[in-house]
C-alpha positions as CSV (number, residue, x, y, z in Angstrom):
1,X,29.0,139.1,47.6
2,X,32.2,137.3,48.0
3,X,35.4,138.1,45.9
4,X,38.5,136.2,45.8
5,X,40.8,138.1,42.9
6,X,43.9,136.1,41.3
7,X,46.3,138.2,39.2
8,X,46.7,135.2,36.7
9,X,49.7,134.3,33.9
10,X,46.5,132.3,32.4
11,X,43.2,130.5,32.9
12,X,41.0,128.5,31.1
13,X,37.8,126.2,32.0
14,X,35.6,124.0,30.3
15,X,32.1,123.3,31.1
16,X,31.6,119.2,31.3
17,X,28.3,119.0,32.9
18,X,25.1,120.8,33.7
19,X,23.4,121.0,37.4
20,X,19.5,121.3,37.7
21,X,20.1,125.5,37.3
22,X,22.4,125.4,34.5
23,X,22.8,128.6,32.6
24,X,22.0,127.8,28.9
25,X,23.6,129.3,26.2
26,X,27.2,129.2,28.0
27,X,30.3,129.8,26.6
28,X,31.0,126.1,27.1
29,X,35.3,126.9,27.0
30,X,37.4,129.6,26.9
31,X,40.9,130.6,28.3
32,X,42.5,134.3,29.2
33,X,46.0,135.3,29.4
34,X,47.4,137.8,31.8
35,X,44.0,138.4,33.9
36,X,42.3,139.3,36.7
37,X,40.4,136.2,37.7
38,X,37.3,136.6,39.5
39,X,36.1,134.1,41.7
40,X,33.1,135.2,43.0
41,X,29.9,133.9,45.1
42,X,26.5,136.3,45.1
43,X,25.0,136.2,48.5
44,X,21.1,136.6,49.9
45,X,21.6,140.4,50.6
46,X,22.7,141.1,47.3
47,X,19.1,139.9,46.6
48,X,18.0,143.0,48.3
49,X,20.1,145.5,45.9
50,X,21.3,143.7,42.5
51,X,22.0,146.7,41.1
52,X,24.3,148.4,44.1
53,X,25.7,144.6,44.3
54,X,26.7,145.0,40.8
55,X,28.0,148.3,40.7
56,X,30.2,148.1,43.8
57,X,31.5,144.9,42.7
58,X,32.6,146.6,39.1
59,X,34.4,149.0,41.1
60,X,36.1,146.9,43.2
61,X,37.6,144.7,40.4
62,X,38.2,147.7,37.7
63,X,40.4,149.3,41.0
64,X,42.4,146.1,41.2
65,X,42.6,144.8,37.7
66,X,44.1,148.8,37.0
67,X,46.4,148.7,40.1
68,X,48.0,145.1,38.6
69,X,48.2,146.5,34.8
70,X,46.0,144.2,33.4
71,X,42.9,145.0,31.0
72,X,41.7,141.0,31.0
73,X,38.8,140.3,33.2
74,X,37.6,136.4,34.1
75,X,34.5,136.1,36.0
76,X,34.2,132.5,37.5
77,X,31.1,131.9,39.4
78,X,32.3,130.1,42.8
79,X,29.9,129.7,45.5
80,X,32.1,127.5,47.6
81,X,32.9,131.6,48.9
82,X,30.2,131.4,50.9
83,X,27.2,129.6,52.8
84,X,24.6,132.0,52.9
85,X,23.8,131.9,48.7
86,X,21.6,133.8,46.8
87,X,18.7,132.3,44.7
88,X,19.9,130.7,41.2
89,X,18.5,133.4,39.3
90,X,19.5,136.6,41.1
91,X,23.1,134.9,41.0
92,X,22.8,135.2,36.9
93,X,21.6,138.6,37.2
94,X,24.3,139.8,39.2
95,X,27.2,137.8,37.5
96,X,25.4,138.9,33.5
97,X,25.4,142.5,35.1
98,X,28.7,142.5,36.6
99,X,30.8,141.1,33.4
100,X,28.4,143.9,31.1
101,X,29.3,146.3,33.5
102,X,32.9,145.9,33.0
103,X,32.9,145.6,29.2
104,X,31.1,148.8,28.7
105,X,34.1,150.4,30.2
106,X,37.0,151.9,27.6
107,X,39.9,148.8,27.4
108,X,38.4,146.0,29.4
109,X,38.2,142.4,27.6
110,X,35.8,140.5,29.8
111,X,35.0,136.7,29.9
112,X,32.6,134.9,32.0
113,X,32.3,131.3,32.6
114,X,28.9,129.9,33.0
115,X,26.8,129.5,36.0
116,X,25.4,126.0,37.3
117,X,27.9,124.3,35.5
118,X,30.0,121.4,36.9
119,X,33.9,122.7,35.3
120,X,37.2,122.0,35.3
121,X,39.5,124.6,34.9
122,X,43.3,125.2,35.5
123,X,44.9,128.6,36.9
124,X,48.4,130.2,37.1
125,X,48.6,132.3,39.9
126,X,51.2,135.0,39.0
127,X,52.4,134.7,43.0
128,X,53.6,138.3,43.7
129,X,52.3,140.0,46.9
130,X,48.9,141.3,45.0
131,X,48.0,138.4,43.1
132,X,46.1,136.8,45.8
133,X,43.2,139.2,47.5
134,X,39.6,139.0,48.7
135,X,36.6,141.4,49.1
136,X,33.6,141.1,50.6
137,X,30.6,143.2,48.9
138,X,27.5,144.5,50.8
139,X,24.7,146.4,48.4
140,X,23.4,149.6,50.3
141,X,19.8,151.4,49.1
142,X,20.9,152.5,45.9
143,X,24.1,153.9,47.1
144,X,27.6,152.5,48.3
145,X,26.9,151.1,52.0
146,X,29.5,151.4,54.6
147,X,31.0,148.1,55.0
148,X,31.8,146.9,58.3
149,X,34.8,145.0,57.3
150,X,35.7,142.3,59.9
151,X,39.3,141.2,59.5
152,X,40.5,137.7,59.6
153,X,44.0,136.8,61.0
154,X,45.0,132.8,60.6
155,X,47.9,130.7,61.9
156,X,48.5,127.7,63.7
157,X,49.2,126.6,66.7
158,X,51.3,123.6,67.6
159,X,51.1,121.0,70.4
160,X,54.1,122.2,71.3
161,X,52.5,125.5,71.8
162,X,54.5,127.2,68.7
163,X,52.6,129.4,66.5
164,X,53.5,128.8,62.6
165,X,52.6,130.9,59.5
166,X,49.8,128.9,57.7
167,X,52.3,129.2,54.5
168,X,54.4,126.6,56.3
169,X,51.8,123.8,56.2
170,X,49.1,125.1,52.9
171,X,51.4,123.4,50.5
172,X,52.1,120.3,52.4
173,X,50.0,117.4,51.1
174,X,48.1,116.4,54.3
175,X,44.3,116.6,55.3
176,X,45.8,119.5,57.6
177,X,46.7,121.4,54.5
178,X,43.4,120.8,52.5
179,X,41.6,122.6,55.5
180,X,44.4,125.0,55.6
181,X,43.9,125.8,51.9
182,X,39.5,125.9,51.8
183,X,39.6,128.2,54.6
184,X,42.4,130.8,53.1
185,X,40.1,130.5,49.9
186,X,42.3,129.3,47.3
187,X,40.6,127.5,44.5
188,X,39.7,123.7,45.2
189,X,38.7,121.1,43.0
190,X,35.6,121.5,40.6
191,X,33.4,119.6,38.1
192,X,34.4,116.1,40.6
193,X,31.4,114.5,42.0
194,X,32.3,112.9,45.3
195,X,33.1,109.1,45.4
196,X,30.5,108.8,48.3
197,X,27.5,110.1,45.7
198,X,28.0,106.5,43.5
199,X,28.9,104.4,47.0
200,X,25.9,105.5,48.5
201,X,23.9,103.7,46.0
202,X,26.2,101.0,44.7
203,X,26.3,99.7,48.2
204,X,22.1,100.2,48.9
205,X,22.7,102.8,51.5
206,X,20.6,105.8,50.5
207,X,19.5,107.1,47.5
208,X,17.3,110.7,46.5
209,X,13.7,110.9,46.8
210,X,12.4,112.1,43.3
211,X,8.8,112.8,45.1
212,X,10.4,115.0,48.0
213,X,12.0,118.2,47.7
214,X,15.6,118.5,46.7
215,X,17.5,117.3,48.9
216,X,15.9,114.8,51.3
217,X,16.8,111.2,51.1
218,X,14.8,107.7,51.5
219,X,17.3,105.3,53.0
220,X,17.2,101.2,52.9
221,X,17.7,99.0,55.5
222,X,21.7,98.7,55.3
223,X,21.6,102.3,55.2
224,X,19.3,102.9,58.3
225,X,20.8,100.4,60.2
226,X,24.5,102.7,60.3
227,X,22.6,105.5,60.8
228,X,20.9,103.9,64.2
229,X,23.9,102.5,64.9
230,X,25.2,106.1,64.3
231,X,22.6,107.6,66.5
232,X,23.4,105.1,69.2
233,X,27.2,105.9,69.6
234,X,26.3,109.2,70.1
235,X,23.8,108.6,72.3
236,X,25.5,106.3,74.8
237,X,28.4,108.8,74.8
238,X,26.6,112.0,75.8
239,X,24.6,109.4,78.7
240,X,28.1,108.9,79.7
241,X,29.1,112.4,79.9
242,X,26.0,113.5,82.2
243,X,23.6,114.4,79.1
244,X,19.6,114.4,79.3
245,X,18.0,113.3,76.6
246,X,15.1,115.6,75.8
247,X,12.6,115.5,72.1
248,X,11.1,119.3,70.9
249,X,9.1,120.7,67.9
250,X,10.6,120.4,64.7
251,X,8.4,123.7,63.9
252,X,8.6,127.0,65.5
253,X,6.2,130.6,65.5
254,X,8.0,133.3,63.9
255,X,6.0,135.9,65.6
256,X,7.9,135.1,69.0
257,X,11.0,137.7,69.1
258,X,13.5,135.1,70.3
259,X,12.6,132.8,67.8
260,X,12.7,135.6,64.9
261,X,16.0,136.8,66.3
262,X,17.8,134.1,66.8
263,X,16.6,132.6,62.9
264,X,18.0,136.1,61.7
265,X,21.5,135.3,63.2
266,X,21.4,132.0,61.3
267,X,23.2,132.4,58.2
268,X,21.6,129.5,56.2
269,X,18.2,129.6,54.1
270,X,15.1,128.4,56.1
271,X,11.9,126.5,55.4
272,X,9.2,129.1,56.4
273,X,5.2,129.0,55.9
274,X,2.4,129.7,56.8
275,X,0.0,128.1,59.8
276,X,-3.3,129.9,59.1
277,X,-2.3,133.9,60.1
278,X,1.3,132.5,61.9
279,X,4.2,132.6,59.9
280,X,6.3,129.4,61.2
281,X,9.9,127.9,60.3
282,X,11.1,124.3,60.0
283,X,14.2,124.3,62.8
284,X,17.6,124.4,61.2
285,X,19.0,122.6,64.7
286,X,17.5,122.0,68.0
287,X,18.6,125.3,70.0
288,X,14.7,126.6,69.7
289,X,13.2,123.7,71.5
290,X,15.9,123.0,74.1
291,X,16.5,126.9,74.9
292,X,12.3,127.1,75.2
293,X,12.7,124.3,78.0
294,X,15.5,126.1,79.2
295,X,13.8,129.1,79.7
296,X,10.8,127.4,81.4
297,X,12.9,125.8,83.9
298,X,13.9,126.6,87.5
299,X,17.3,126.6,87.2
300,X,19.8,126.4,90.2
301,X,23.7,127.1,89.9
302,X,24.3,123.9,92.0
303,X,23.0,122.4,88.9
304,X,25.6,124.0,86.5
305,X,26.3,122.5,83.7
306,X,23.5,121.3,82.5
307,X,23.9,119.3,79.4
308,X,20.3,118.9,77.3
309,X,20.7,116.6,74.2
310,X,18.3,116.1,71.6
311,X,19.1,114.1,68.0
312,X,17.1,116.3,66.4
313,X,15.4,114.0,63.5
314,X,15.2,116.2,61.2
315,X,16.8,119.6,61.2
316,X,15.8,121.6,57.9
317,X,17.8,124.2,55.5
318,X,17.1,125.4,52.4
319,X,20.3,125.4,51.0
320,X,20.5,126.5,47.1
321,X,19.5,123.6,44.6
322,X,23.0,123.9,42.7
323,X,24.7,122.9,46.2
324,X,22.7,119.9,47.2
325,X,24.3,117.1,46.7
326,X,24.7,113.2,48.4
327,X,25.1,113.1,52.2
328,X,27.3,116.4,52.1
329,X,25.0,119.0,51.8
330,X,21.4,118.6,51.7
331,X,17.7,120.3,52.8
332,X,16.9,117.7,55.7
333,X,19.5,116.0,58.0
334,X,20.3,114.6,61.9
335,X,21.7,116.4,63.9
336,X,23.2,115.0,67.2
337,X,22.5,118.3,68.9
338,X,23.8,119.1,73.0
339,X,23.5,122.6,74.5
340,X,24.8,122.7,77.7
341,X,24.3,125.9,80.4
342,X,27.3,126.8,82.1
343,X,27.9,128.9,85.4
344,X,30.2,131.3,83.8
345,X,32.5,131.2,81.2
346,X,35.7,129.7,83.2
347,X,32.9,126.8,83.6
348,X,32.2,127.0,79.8
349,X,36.0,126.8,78.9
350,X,36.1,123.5,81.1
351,X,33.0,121.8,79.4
352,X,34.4,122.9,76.2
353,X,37.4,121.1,76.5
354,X,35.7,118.3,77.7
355,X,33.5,118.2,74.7
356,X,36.0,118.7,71.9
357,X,38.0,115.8,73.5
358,X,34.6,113.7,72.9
359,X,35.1,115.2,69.0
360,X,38.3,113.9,68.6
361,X,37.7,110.7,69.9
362,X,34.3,110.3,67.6
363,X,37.2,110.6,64.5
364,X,39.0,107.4,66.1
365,X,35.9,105.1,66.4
366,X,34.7,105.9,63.4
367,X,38.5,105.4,61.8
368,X,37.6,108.9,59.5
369,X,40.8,110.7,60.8
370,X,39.7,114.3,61.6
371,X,41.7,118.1,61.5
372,X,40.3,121.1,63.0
373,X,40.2,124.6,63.5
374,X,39.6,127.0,66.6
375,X,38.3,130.2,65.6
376,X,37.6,133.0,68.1
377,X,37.3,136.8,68.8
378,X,40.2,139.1,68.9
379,X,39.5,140.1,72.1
380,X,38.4,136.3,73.6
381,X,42.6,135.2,72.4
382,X,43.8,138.4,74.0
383,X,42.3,136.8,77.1
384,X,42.8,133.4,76.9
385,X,45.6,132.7,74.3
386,X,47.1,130.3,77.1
387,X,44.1,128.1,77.6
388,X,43.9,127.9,73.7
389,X,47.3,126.8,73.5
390,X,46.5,123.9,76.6
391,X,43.4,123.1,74.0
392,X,45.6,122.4,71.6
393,X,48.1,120.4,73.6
394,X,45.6,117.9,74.5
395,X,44.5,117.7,70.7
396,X,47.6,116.3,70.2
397,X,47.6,117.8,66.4
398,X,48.2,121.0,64.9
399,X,44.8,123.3,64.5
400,X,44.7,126.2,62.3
401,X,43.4,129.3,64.0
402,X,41.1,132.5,63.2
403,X,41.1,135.7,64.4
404,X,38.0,137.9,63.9
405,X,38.1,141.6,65.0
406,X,35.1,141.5,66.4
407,X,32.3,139.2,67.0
408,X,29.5,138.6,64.1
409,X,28.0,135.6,65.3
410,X,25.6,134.6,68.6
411,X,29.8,132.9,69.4
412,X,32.1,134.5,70.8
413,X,34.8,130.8,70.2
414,X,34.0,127.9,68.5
415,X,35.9,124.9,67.1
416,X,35.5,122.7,64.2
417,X,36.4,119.2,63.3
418,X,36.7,118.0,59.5
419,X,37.4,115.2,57.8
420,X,39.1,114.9,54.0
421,X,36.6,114.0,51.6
422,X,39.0,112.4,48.2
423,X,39.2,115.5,46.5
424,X,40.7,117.2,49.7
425,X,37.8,119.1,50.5
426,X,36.2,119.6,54.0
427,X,33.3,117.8,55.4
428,X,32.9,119.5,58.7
429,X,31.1,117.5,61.5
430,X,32.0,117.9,65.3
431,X,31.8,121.2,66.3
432,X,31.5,123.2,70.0
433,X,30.6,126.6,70.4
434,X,30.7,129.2,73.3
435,X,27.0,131.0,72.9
436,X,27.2,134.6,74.7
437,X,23.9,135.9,73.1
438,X,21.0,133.5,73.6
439,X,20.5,132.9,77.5
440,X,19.7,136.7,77.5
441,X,17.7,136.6,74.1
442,X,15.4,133.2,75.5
443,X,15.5,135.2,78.8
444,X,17.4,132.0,80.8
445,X,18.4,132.9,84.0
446,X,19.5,131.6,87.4
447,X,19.9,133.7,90.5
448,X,23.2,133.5,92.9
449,X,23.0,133.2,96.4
450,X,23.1,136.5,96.7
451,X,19.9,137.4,94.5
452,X,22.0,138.8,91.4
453,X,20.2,137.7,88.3
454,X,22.7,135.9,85.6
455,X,22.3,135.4,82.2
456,X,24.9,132.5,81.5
457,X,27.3,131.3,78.7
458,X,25.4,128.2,76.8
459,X,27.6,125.6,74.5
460,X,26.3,124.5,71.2
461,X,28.1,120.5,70.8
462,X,27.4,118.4,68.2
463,X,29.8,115.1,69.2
464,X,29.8,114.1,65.8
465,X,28.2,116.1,63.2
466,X,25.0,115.3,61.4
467,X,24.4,111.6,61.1
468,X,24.5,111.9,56.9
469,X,27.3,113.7,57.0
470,X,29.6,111.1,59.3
471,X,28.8,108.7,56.8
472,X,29.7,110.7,54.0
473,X,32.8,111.2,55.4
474,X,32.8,107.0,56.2
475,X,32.3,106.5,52.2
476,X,35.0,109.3,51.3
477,X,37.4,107.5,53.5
478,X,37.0,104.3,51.9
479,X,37.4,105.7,48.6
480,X,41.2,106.3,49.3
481,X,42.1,102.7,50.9
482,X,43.5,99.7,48.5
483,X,40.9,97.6,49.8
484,X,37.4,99.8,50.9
485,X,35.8,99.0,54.5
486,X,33.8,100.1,56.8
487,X,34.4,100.0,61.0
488,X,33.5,96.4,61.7
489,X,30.8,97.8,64.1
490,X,29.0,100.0,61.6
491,X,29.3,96.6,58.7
492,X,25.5,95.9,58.0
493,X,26.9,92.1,57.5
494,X,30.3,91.6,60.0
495,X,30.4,87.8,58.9
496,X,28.8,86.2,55.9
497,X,28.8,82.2,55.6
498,X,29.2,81.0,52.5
499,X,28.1,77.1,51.6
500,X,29.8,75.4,49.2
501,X,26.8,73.7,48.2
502,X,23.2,73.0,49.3
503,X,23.8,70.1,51.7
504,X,26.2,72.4,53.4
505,X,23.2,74.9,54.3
506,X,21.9,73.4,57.6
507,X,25.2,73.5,59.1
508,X,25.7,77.1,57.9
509,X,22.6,77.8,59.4
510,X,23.4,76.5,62.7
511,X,26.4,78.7,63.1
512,X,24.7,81.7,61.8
513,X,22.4,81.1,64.9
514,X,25.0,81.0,67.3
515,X,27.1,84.4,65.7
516,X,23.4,86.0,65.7
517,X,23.0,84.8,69.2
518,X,26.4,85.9,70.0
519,X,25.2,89.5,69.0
520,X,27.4,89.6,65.6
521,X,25.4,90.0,62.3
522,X,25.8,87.2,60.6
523,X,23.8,86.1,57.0
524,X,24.5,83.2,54.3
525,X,25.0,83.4,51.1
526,X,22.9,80.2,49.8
527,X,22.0,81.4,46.4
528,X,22.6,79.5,43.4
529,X,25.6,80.6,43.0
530,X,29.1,79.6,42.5
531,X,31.5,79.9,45.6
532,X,34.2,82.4,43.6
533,X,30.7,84.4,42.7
534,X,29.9,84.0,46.8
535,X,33.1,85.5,47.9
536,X,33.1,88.4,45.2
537,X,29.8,89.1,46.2
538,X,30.9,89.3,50.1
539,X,34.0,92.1,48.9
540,X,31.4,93.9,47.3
541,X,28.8,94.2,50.6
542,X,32.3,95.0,52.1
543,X,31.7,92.0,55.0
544,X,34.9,91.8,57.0
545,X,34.9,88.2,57.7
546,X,33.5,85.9,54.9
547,X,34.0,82.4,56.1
548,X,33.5,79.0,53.6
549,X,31.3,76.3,55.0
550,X,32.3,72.8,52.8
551,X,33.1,69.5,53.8
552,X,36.3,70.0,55.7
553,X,34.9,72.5,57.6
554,X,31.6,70.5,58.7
555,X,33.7,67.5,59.3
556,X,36.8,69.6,61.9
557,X,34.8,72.5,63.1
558,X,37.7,74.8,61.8
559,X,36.6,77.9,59.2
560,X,38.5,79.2,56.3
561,X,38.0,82.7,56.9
562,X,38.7,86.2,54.7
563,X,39.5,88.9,57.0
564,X,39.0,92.3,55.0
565,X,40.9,94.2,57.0
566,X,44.2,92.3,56.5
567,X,44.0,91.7,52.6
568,X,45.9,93.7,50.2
569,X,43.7,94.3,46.3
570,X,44.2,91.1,44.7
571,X,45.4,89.4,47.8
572,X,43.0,88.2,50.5
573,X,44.2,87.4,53.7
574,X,43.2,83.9,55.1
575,X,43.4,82.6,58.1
576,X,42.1,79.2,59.6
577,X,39.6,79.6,62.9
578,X,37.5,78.0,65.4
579,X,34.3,79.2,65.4
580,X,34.6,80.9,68.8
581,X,37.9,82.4,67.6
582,X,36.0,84.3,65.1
583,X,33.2,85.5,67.5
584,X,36.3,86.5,69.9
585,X,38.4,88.5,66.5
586,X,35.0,90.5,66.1
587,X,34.3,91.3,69.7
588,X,37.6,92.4,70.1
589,X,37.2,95.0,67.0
590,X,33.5,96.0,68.6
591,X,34.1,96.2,72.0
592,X,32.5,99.4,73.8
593,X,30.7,100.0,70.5
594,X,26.5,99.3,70.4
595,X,25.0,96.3,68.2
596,X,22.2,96.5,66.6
597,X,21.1,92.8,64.9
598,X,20.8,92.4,61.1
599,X,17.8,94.8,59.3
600,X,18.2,92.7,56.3
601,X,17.5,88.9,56.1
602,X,19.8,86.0,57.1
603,X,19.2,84.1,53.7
604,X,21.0,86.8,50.6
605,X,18.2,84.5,48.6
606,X,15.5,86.2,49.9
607,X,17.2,89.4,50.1
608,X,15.6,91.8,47.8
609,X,17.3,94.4,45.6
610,X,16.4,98.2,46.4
611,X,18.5,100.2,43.7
């Protein structure tokens, strides 16, 4: 269990609306004054002793809430503490038992707000050097376990290569700060449904599939065309970067001991069944298949790195029902997926450099502008604070690091790229990772000249993050610009031509053919329609060029073209062109970038409507 305790002047919430595991009967408002407020997330192993959860998480807050002076308890579910949840109802056990705990002590007044609950609430942090602390629970066999507590040291480091107290940038109102702020745990925004949940559907993207499980989408053709498009980009840059495209299993045998080992490390929930008398798993990435060929291969150090690459269509994780929501967090996603075997770790430190750099640069062409964090063993900065500092130099930015005391994961450094979603929370995508456990786990090896057997470094890079969650961050983005848009090389429609009336059709047609031709996805709008109707229609599909085809145009060859990009809201920028000076203004916005032709058709009159 996760507990993040705020000596409070006051708090209040209010319940506004229910998720699929609601808790009935809530208390749907209620306010405290001078309290202990209890933020607190209930984990899978608290599953495995509820009762020891319970009781060592009573003691933990009675100890503080007595050490501030205050009788007033609040306990505010908040799983956003963690991403390794328990089940919906254990979490209601544990949160019912832990507020009647409390109460049945002599003074306490305790109020809990209810679980499953989309809230709002508001929160005076008193701001003295106790009012802001966090505990981390783990139930033992009916008895208070010894907790292996790992500390957590942040800070930042500069390009410059200064190292700043977090405090200087956390209140600052940048994307740098929102990371800053999520990863110290202070409270973020609740009951807010993200702006990309409604754009995702309003704009015929993606949308949930009621007959799958929670979680897994169905996605229409302007959706699945920036996905391939997606996919692509990725692809092209890992072939450029010496990658090999390989395609595993999307299931795995949970009676192999590397595969049961290395799922145990894995923090989130898995799918897992049954295959007659084999108990299998649904991958939650593609390190099973690609360390399996890994392991089978005959590997030389002459060879080193070698960079595998799978997009690994799908990757499965049974995260909690409550939590699912649009392209942010869900049960089935694409993951661009590289693992890359290393000689040694100095070789691993080069690739990783290497690979981060291809991050940062995903953030530019995709225009979503990205923040990060490096986090690492104590004992991995000790030895090579200077080449972290030289990391961040060629960032260019700021990046907020962590210090663990000792290593918890199969990583021993990894960093993260995020983007700002419009309520200033995280959407983590890019990521690299230095992997120190599994080439002795899968048993992959290489021998050096002189017969010594070596058990090398692997990095785990995703260029961009899951494919979903790059165009989440695409839709958040656009919900904070005056005039929403997409990259011009991820539009599903880069120009649409609109007729002014039918006997301007053929000649539209003819210059649709040519842009198509020219590889630019071009479609015309020759409904029924009038032409103020056409053009609204265009801002609404988001095209960045919408060009009118009337007389004037038909009789000089010159368009009168809307270029997105350049309008302000409630003032569209014109501009007058020659045909091939449009298909030049869009090949200069999409050069190096791939093209995939129109998945929709070139009429909008026989276009069909999905949602």
């Amino acid at each position: 269990m996760r507990l993040l305790l705020i000596h409070s002047d006051h708090i209040e919430y209010e319940a506004r609306k229910k998720t699929k595991v609601a808790e009935e009967d809530a208390v749907p408002k209620d306010a405290l004054d001078e309290a202990l407020a209890v933020f607190c997330a209930v984990e899978s192993v608290d599953e495995e002793n509820i009762e020891d959860a319970v009781r060592q998480a009573a003691d933990e807050i009675v100890t503080t809430a007595r050490q501030l002076g205050t009788t007033n308890i609040m306990i505010y579910p908040y799983a956003h503490l963690s991403s390794d949840l328990a089940s919906p109802e254990a979490a209601v056990n544990v949160l019912r038992g832990l507020a009647e705990t409390i109460a049945g002590m002599d003074g306490f007044v305790v109020k809990r707000a209810p679980f499953g609950w989309y809230k709002a609430f508001s929160l005076s942090c008193k701001g003295h050097p106790l009012s802001e602390l966090s505990r981390t629970i783990v139930p033992g066999e009916g008895a208070a376990a010894p907790k292996k507590e790992i500390e957590h040291e942040f800070f930042v480091f500069t390009p410059e290569g200064e190292r700043k107290d977090v405090a200087d940038y956390a209140k600052e109102n940048t994307p740098f700060a929102s990371l800053i702020r999520k990863e110290l745990g202070y409270p973020g925004p609740e009951g807010i449904e993200p702006a990309h949940v409604d754009l995702m559907r309003a704009k015929e993207l993606v949308e949930y599939e009621p007959r799958s499980d929670v979680g897994h989408h169905r996605w229409m053709p302007r959706g699945k065309l920036i996905r391939d498009l997606l996919a692509d980009y990725v692809l092209a840059h890992v072939l450029e970067y010496g990658g090999m495209p390989v395609e595993t299993p999307v299931m795995y045998d949970l009676g192999d001991q590397a595969i049961a080992e290395h799922a145990a490390k894995f923090g989130e929930r898995q799918y897992r069944f049954k295959s007659g008398n084999r108990d299998m798993m649904l991958r939650f990435a593609a390190c099973f298949g690609m360390f399996s060929i890994m392991h089978d291969m005959h590997i030389s150090p002459n060879t080193l790195p070698m960079k595998l690459y799978e997009l690994s269509t799908y990757s499965f994780r049974h995260e909690q029902k409550g939590e699912v929501i649009g392209l942010k967090r869900l049960r089935a996603f694409t993951m661009p997926d590289m693992h890359t075997l290393c000689r040694d770790v100095d070789d691993a430190l080069a690739s990783f450099e290497e690979q981060l750099a291809i991050g940062w640069k995903s953030g530019e062409d995709l225009e979503t502008p990205l923040v990060g964090i490096f986090r690492c063993t104590r004992d991995f900065f000790e030895q090579y604070e200077l080449w972290i500092k030289n990391l961040v130099a060629k960032s260019g930015v700021p990046m907020l690091i962590e210090i663990l005391s000792e290593r918890t994961h199969y990583w021993i450094a990894k960093a993260d790229l995020a983007a700002i979603d419009a309520q200033g929370r995280p959407i983590e995508n890019p990521t690299v990772q230095i992997d120190v456990e599994s080439a002795d786990r899968f048993d992959i090896k290489y021998y050096t000249p002189e017969g010594v057997e070596v058990h090398p470094p692997i990095l785990h890079c995703s260029p961009t993050g899951s494919i979903e969650r790059v165009i989440c961050a695409l839709l958040e983005n656009t919900a904070t610009q005056d005039v929403p848009s997409l990259p011009t090389w991820l539009a599903p429609t880069q120009v649409r031509l609109v007729p002014v009336a039918e006997r301007h059709i053929c000649f539209a047609e003819e210059i649709c053919a040519r842009f198509n031709a020219a590889c630019i996805r071009a479609d015309i709008d020759d409904r029924d329609e009038s032409v103020n109707k056409k053009i609204r229609g265009a801002g609404m599909d988001w095209v960045p060029y919408v060009a009118v085809i009337g007389d004037q145009e038909a009789e000089t060859g010159r368009l009168t073209v809307t270029i997105r990009k350049l309008s302000e809201k409630k003032k569209p920028y014109k501009e007058t062109m020659t045909e091939d000076e449009l298909i030049q203004a869009v090949k200069m916005e999409t050069a190096g970038k791939p093209f995939r032709p129109l998945y929709t058709p070139r009429l909008l009159s026989l276009k069909p409507r999905f949602i």
